[in-house]
VOPAGU-2260 file (C-alpha; in pm, 1 decimal, decimal comma):
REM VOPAGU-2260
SITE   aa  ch    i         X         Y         Z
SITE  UNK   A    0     563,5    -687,0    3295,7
SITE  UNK   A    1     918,3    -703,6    3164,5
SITE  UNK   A    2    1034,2    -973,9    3380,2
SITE  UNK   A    3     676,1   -1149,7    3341,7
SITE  UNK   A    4     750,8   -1147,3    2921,8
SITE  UNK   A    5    1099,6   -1263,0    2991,6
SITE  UNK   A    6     964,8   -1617,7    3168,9
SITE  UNK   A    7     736,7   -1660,4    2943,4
SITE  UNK   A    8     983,7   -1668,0    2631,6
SITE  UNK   A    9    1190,0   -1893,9    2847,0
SITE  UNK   A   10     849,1   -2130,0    2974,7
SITE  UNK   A   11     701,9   -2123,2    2583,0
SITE  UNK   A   12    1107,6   -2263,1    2489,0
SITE  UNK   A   13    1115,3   -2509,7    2791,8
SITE  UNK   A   14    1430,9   -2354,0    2924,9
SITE  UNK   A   15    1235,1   -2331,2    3273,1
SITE  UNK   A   16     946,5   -2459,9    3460,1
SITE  UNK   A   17     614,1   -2358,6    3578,2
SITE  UNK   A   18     746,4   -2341,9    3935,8
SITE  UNK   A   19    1016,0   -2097,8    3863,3
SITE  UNK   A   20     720,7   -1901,2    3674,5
SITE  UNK   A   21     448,6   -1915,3    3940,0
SITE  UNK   A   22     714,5   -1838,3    4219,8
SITE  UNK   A   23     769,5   -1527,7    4034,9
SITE  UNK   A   24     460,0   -1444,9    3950,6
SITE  UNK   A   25     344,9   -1474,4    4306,0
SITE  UNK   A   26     613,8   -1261,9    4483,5
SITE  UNK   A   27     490,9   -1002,9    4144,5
SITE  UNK   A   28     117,3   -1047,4    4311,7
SITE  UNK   A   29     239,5    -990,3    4672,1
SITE  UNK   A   30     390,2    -674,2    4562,7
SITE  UNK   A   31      98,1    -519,3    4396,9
SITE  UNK   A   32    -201,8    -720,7    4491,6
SITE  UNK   A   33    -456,5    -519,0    4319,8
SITE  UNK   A   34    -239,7    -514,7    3997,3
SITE  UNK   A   35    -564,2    -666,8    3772,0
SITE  UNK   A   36    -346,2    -816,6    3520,5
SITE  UNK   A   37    -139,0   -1020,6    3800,1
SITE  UNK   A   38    -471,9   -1141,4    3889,4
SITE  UNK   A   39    -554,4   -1283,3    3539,3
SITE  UNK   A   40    -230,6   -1471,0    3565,1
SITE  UNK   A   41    -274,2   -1586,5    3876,6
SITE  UNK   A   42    -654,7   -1768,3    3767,2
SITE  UNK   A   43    -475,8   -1944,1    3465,0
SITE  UNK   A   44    -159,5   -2054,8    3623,2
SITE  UNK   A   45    -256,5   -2373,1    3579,4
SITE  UNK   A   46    -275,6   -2318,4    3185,9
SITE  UNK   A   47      65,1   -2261,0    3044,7
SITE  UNK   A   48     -33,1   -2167,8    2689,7
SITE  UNK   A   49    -317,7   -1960,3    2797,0
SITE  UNK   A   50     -88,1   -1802,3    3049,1
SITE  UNK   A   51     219,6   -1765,7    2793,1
SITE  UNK   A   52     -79,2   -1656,3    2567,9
SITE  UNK   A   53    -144,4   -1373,3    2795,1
SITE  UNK   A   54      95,0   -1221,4    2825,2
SITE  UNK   A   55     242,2   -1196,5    2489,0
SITE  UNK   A   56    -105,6   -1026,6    2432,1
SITE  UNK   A   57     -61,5    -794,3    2694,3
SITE  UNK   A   58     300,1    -718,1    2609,5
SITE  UNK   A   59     151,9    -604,4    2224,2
SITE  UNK   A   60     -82,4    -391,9    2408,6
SITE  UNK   A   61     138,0    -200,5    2712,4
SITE  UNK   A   62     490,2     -37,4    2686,3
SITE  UNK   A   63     745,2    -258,8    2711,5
SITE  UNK   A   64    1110,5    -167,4    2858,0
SITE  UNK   A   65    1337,9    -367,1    2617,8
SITE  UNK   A   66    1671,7    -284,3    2865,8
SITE  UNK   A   67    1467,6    -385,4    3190,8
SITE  UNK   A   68    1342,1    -740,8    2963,7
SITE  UNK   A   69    1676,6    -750,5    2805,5
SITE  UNK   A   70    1857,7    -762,7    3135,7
SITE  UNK   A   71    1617,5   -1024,5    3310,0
SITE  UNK   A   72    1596,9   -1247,9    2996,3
SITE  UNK   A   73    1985,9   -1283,9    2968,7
SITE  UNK   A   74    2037,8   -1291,2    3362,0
SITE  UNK   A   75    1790,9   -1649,5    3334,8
SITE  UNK   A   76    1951,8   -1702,0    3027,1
SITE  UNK   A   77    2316,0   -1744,6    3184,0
SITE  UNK   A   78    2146,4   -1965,7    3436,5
SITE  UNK   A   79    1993,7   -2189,2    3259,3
SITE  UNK   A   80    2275,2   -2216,4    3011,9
SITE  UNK   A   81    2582,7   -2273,8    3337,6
SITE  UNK   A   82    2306,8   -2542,6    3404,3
SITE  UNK   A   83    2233,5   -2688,4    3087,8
SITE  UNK   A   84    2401,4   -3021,2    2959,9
SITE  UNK   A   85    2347,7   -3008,3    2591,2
SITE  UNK   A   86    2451,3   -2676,0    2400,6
SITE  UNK   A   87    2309,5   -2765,4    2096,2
SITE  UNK   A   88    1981,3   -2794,9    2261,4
SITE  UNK   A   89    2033,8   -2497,7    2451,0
SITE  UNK   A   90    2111,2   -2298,8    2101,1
SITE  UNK   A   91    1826,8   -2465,4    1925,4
SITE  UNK   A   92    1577,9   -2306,8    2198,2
SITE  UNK   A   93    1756,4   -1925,5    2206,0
SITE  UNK   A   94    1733,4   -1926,0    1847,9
SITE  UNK   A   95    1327,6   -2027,3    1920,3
SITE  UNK   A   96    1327,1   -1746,1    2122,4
SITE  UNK   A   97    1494,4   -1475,0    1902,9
SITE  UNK   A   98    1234,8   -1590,3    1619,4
SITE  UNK   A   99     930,8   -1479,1    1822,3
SITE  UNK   A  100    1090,6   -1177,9    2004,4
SITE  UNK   A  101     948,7    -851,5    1862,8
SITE  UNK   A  102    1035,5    -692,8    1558,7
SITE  UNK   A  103    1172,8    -399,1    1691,1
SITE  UNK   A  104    1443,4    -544,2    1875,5
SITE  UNK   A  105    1532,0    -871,3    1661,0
SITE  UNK   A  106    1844,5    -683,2    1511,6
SITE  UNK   A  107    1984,2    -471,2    1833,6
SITE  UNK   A  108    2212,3    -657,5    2055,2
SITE  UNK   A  109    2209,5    -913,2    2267,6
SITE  UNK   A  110    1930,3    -990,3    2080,5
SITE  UNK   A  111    2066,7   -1051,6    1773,5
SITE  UNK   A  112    2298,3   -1291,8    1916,3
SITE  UNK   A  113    2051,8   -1499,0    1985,8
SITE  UNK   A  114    1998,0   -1593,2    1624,9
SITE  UNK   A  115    2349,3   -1695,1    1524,0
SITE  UNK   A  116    2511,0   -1810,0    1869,7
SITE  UNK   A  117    2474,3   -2151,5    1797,4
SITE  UNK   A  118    2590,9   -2116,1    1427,0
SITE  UNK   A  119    2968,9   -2287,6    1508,8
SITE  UNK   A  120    2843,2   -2522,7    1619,6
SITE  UNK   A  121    2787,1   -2680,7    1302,9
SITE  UNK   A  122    3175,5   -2698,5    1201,9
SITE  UNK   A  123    3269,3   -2820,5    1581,5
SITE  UNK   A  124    3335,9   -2413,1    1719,2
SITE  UNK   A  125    3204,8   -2519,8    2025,6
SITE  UNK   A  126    3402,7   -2272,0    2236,6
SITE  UNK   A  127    3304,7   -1976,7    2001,6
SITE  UNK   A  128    2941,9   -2054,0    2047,5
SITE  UNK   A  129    3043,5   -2059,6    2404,4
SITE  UNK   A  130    3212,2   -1688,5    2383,5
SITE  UNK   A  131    2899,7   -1567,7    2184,1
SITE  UNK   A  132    2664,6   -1638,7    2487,2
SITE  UNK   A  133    2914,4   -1509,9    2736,0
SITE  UNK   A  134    2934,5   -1191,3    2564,1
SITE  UNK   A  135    2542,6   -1173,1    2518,5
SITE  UNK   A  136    2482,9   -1297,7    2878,1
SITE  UNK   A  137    2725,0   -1021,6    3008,8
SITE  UNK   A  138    2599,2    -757,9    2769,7
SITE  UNK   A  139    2444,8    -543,6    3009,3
SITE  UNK   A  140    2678,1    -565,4    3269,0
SITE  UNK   A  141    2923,8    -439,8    3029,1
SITE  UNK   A  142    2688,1    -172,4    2961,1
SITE  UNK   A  143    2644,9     -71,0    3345,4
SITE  UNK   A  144    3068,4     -51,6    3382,3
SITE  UNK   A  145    3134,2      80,1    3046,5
């Protein structure tokens, strides 16, 4: 489910497409094939918003993992971003992201990040809001060595 929420932060921001979605979701559905959930998703794949829909309802209703989301979210995160041409439009969509993420981990890090990465921006810091997402994309590798 973690991984599942994760995509559809980045799908609902258009950081990534349906393809990378529905590729995932379908290896998820080879897995665990009787997994009724995965099987919802898989009907409305062809819906977006009632599949990014879905899930955010389903993540209010199950136990979520915030490490195991945390450390998917900013793994796809630092991909998009060593991808991604324009920063400012990169940092306009994290901070899109942080404002919908739940309220229990809006102020923990890397989370928190999220909502001021792109902040130097705005007085030409472009390599400090490069630093900031380093640090938050690496945040749980840090975690794992320190």
């Amino acid at each position: 489910m973690e991984s599942l929420l994760a995509l559809a932060f980045l799908l609902d921001a258009q950081l990534v497409c349906a393809k990378v979605y529905v590729n995932h979701l379908n290896a998820l559905f080879e897995e665990k094939p009787d997994d009724n959930f995965l099987l919802d998703l898989q009907w409305c794949t062809y819906d977006t918003s009632k599949t990014i829909q879905l899930i955010f309802t389903n993540s209010r209703i199950n136990i979520i993992d915030y490490s195991i989301f945390g450390k998917f979210l900013m793994e796809r995160l630092g991909e998009v971003y060593r991808q991604y041409e324009n920063l400012e439009d990169f940092s306009s969509k994290v901070i899109s992201i942080w404002g919908k993420l739940p309220e229990e981990i809006l102020q923990i890090e890397p989370f928190w990040s999220m909502s001021y990465a792109g902040e130097p921006l705005t007085w030409g810091g472009t390599e400090q809001t490069r630093e900031i997402f380093e640090k938050m994309f690496n945040h749980y590798r840090a975690e794992e060595e320190g």
